[in-house]
C-alpha positions as CSV (number, residue, x, y, z in Angstrom):
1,X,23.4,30.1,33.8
2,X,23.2,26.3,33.8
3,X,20.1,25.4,32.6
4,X,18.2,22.2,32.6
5,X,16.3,19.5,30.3
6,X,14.1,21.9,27.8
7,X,17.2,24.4,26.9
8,X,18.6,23.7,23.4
9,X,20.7,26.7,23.5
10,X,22.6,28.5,26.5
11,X,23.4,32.2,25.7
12,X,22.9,35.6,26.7
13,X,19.6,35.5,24.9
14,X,18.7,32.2,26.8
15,X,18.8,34.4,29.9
16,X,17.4,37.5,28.2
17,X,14.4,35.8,27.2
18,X,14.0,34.3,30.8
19,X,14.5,37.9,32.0
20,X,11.8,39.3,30.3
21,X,9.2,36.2,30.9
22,X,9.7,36.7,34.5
23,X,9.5,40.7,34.2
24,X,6.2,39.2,32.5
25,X,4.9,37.8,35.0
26,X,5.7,40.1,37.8
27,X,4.3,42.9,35.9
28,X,1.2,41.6,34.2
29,X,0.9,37.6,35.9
30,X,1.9,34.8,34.5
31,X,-0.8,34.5,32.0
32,X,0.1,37.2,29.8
33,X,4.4,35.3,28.9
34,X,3.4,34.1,25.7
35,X,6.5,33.5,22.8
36,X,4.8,36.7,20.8
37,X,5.1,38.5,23.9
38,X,8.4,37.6,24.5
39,X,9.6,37.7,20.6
40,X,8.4,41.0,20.3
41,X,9.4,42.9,23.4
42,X,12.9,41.4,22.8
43,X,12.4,42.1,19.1
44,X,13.9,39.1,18.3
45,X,12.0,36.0,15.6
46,X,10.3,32.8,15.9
47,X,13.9,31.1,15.4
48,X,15.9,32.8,18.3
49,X,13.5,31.3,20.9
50,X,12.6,28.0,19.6
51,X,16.8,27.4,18.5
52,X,16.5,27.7,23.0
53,X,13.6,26.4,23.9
54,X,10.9,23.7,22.7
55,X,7.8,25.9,23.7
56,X,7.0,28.8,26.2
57,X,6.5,25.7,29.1
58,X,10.1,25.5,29.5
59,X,10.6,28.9,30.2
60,X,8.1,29.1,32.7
61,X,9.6,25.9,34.5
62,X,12.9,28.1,34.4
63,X,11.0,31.0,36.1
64,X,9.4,28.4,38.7
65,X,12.8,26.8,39.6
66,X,14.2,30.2,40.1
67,X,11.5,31.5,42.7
68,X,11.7,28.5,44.4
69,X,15.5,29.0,45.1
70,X,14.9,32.6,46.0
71,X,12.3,30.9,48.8
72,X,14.3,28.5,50.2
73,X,17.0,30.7,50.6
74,X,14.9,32.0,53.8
75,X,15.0,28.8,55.8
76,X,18.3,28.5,57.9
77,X,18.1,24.9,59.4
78,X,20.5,26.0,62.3
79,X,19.5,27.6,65.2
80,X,22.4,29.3,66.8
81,X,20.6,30.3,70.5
82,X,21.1,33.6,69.8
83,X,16.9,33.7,69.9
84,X,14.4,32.1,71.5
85,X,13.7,28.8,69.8
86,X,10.2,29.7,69.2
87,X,10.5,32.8,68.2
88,X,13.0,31.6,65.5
89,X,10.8,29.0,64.4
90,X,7.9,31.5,64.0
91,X,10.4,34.3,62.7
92,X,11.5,31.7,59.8
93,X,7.8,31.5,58.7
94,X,7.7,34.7,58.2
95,X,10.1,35.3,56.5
96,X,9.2,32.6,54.1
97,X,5.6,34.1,53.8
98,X,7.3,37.6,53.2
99,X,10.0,36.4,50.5
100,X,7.0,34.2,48.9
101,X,4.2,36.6,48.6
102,X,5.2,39.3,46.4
103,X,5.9,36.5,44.2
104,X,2.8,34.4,44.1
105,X,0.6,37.4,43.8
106,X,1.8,37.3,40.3
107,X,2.3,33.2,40.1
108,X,-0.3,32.1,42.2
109,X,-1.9,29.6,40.4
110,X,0.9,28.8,38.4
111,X,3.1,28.2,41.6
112,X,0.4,26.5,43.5
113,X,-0.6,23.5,41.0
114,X,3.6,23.4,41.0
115,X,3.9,23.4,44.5
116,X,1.2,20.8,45.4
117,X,2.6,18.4,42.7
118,X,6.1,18.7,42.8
119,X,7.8,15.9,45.1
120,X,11.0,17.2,44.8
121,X,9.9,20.4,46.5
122,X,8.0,19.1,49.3
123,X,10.7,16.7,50.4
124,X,13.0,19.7,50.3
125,X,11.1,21.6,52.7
126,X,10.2,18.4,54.9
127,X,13.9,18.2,55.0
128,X,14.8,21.2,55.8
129,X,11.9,21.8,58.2
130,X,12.8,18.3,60.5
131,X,16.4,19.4,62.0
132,X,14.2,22.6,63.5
133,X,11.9,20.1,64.6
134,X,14.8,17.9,66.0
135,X,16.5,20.5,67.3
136,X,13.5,21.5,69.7
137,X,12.5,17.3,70.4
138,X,16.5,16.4,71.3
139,X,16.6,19.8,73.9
140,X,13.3,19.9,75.6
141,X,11.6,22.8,74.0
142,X,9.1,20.4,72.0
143,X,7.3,17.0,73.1
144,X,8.2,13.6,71.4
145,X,6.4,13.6,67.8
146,X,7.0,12.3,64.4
147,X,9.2,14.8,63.0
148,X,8.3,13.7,59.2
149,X,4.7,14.0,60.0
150,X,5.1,17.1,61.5
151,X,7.4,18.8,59.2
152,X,4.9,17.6,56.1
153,X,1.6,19.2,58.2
154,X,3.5,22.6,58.5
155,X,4.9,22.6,55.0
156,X,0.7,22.0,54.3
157,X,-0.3,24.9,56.5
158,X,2.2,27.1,54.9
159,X,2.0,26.7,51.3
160,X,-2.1,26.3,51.5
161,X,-2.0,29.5,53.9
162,X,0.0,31.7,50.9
163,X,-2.1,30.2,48.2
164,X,-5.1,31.3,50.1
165,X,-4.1,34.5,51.4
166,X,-2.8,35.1,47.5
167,X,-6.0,34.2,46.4
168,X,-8.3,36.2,48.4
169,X,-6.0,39.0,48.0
170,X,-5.3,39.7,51.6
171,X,-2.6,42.5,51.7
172,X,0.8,41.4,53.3
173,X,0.1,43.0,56.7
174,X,-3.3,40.9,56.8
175,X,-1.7,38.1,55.7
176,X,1.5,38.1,58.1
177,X,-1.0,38.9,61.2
178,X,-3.2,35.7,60.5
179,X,-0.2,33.9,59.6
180,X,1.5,34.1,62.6
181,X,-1.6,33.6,65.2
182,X,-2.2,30.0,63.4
183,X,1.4,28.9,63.4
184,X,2.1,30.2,67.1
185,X,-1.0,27.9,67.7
186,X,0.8,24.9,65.9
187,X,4.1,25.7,67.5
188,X,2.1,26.2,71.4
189,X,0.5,23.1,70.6
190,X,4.1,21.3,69.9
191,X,5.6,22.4,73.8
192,X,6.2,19.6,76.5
193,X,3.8,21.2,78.0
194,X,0.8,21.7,75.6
């Protein structure tokens, strides 16, 4: 459970009420989590969730965080040659898009003003994104660049990519098929020999 700053009380009903925000928001967008909503479908009072939490912003950073985790769980910094480099780089971003889209179609504004303010989460994809970067720089398969710069500019094509694809409602299938021409364009551009 292990909560952070925000939760007054840790308990089964901490997590319930976390449960059913994020069932919430999956079913109806994050818009609709409100403490009556919450209260009621749980058919609990006022007290149970404020002894937990000081308002219904706490439980939506708790829902935030836990997305987030479920994301970055589809980024696997080491390349094992099993694949071909690029197609591991561009298989990666798909999966990322995949894991992520379900998810923002029902948190997309929500996890976008998140996203693009949250330094914590940016430096933890740039960090995770520069040893596939290295990787490619230190055994020929990309030319020389700046693998902070880089690794920020693709973090900024992915996560605007989702937020617009989210927002226009493309379906998945439209989504992944545009995705991947414009990062196979980034990642052609990146050879030695671009």
């Amino acid at each position: 459970m292990a909560y952070s700053k925000g939760v007054k009380l840790e308990d089964e009903l901490t997590d319930q009420i976390v449960d059913v925000a994020t069932k919430i928001a999956y079913t109806d967008g994050v818009a609709h989590i409100s403490v009556k909503r919450i209260i009621n479908e749980l058919g609990v009072s006022n007290r149970v969730f404020y002894n937990r939490f000081k308002n219904i912003q706490d439980v939506l950073d708790i829902v935030y965080h836990r997305i987030v985790k479920q994301m970055r769980e589809c980024i696997n910094t080491e390349y094992d040659e099993s694949c071909d480099y690029y197609d591991y780089l561009q298989n990666i971003g798909v999966a990322v898009l995949k894991r992520t889209y379900e998810d923002k179609l029902h948190f997309s504004q929500y996890m976008f003003e998140y996203d693009s303010y949250s330094e914590s989460n940016r430096n933890w994809w740039i960090d995770h994104i520069k040893p596939l970067i290295q990787y490619g720089i230190d055994n020929g398969l990309l030319k020389e660049v700046n693998t902070t710069y880089i690794s920020y500019s693709i973090w900024c094509f992915c996560r605007g990519f989702n937020a617009d694809a989210v927002g226009t409602g493309l379906t998945l299938d439209e989504a992944l098929d545009s995705f991947k021409l414009g990062l196979s364009c980034i990642i052609e551009g990146m050879k030695p020999d671009a």
